[in-house]
C-alpha angles and dihedrals in degrees: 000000000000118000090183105186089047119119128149088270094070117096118239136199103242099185109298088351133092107209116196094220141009094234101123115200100227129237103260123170103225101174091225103125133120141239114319095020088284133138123257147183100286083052079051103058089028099066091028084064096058096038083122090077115104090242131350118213105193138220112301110264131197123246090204149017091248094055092062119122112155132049120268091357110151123250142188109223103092142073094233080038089058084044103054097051098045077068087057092046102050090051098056090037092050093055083051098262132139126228131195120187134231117226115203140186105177099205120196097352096093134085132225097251089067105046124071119288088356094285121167121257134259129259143141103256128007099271115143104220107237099233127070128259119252093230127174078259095055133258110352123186107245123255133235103265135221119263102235106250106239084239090060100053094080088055079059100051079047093062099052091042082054093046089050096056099045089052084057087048083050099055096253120153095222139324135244122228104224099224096157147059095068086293126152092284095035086052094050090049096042113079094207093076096024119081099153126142107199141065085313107043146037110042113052090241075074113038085050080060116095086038093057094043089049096050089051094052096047080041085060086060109044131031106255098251092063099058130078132186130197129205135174110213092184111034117114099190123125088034088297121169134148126182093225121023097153086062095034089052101041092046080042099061093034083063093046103058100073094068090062099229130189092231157006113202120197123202111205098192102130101034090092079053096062113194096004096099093029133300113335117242133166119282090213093072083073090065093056089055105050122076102209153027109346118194116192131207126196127119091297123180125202091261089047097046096049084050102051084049087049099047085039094237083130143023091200130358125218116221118184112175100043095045084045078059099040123043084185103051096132085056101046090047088060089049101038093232136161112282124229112246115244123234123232098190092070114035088107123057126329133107128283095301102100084015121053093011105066101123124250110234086238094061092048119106 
């Protein structure tokens, strides 16, 4: 399907919203928040400087103390927590942008050290993830984690049920559902770290499972179509693997469609790594399964990403580096102008330098 005429400066209906491009502000963990996990001035002014963007997604946050995984990440559990990011919201609000929240449990990629009175982490079934925790003591190997109890998993649903409804009390548009990156619903779908034999594990009707119950409770908060979910078929980070993706992920989004939701992301990461997460398949089958708005993340460049909206591969596309460099992008697409050069040495923690002082095109000489 060609939609020749299409670019990421074209607006686009999401749902009840007009946005005014495609161009999605990515998910990106930064470790800038504050005490208690919560937002703060310096959240506030990072994602208002970037409100030009068609949609922001912001930063994964937890839905419990239990689902952290990463120092001074922000959650929404928590009443300082809800604060903190309805300052976020009314600012970007306030310069005319729209925000979805992620909402985040981490499974079995934490570490003790992180979670409340030292307790294990979560998982579906008891695999300990090759690879070490980032932890306020440094890297940690990770532990063997506990196998959720089936009594526990509603408790689960509950939380992000719970998560979906602060982020409403916190001025947020909508929220995403983070499916994807070896997190706690990605490790229940993916075979590969789920070797359960009951309700929740074995065939993929239940492995789909807690994905499906937990779209439909955040769905109980929020209208569909206000509610997004990502997912990364082919990304091998955090020890991920599954013996079938091309038939996990399609089975995945069919299941999706009924719920109507605003959006299916798609993270790419993997697909350059053919075979190391599963067998490799083409992520545009994906396209021809969801009915609906499809966003795609994958190291896109302006020329990329026009082409994947002209070809229809795509309806947005997320871009997180670039957008973490150039608080503008939108701006210097439009221009054609020189991009700022991202810098690796502080995506992860830090103050504002690498975060809030990335120049404007307009305040460069």
């Amino acid at each position: 399907m060609c939609t020749s005429g299409i670019t990421v400066l074209s607006d686009i209906q999401l749902g009840s919203y007009i946005l005014p491009n495609r161009i999605v502000m990515a998910p990106m963990t930064r470790n800038r928040a504050g005490p208690g996990n919560a937002p703060t001035a310096l959240n506030v002014e990072y994602y208002a400087q970037r409100a030009s963007a068609g949609l922001i997604v912001t930063e994964a946050s937890q839905i419990s103390p239990e689902g952290v995984g990463y120092p001074a990440t922000p959650g929404i559990y928590s009443a300082e927590q809800i604060s903190g990011w309805r300052q976020v919201t009314e600012a970007v609000h306030d310069r005319g942008g729209r925000i979805f929240l992620q909402l985040w449990h981490v499974g079995r990629i934490s570490h003790p050290a992180m979670l409340p009175n030292g307790i294990l982490p979560v998982a579906p079934s008891a695999i300990k993830p090759a690879g070490h925790a980032r932890t306020d003591a440094g890297h940690q190997d990770f532990v063997t984690p506990r196998a959720l109890d089936l009594a526990e998993i509603p408790a689960i649903v509950e939380q992000y049920r719970h998560g979906a409804r602060n982020a409403m009390d916190a001025g947020f548009d909508g929220v995403e559902i983070h499916g994807a990156n070896g997190y706690l619903l990605d490790q229940f779908l993916r075979d590969g770290t789920n070797h359960r034999a009951d309700a929740y594990g074995g065939s993929l009707e239940n492995r789909a499972r807690l994905m499906l119950e937990v779209v439909a409770a955040v769905c109980s908060v929020w209208d569909g179509h206000r509610v997004g979910i990502r997912l990364s078929p082919l990304q091998p980070y955090n020890d991920m693997y599954d013996s079938n993706p091309e038939m996990t992920f399609t089975y995945m989004v069919e299941q999706l469609n009924p719920f109507g939701l605003a959006y299916l992301h798609i993270a790419e990461t993997g697909k350059e790594r053919p075979g190391v997460a599963g067998p490799p398949f083409d992520l545009k089958l994906l396209r021809q399964c969801r009915k609906g708005l499809l966003i795609v993340n994958g190291e896109y460049d302006l020329a990329t990403a026009n082409a994947a909206l002209a070809d229809g591969d795509a309806d947005m596309v997320a871009f997180g580096r670039l957008f973490l460099a150039n608080p503008d992008l939108p701006l210097r697409f439009s221009r054609r102008t020189q991009l700022n050069t991202p810098d690796p040495a502080t995506f992860y923690g830090g103050n504002q330098h690498g975060y809030t002082d990335y120049p404007f095109s307009d305040t460069q000489g």
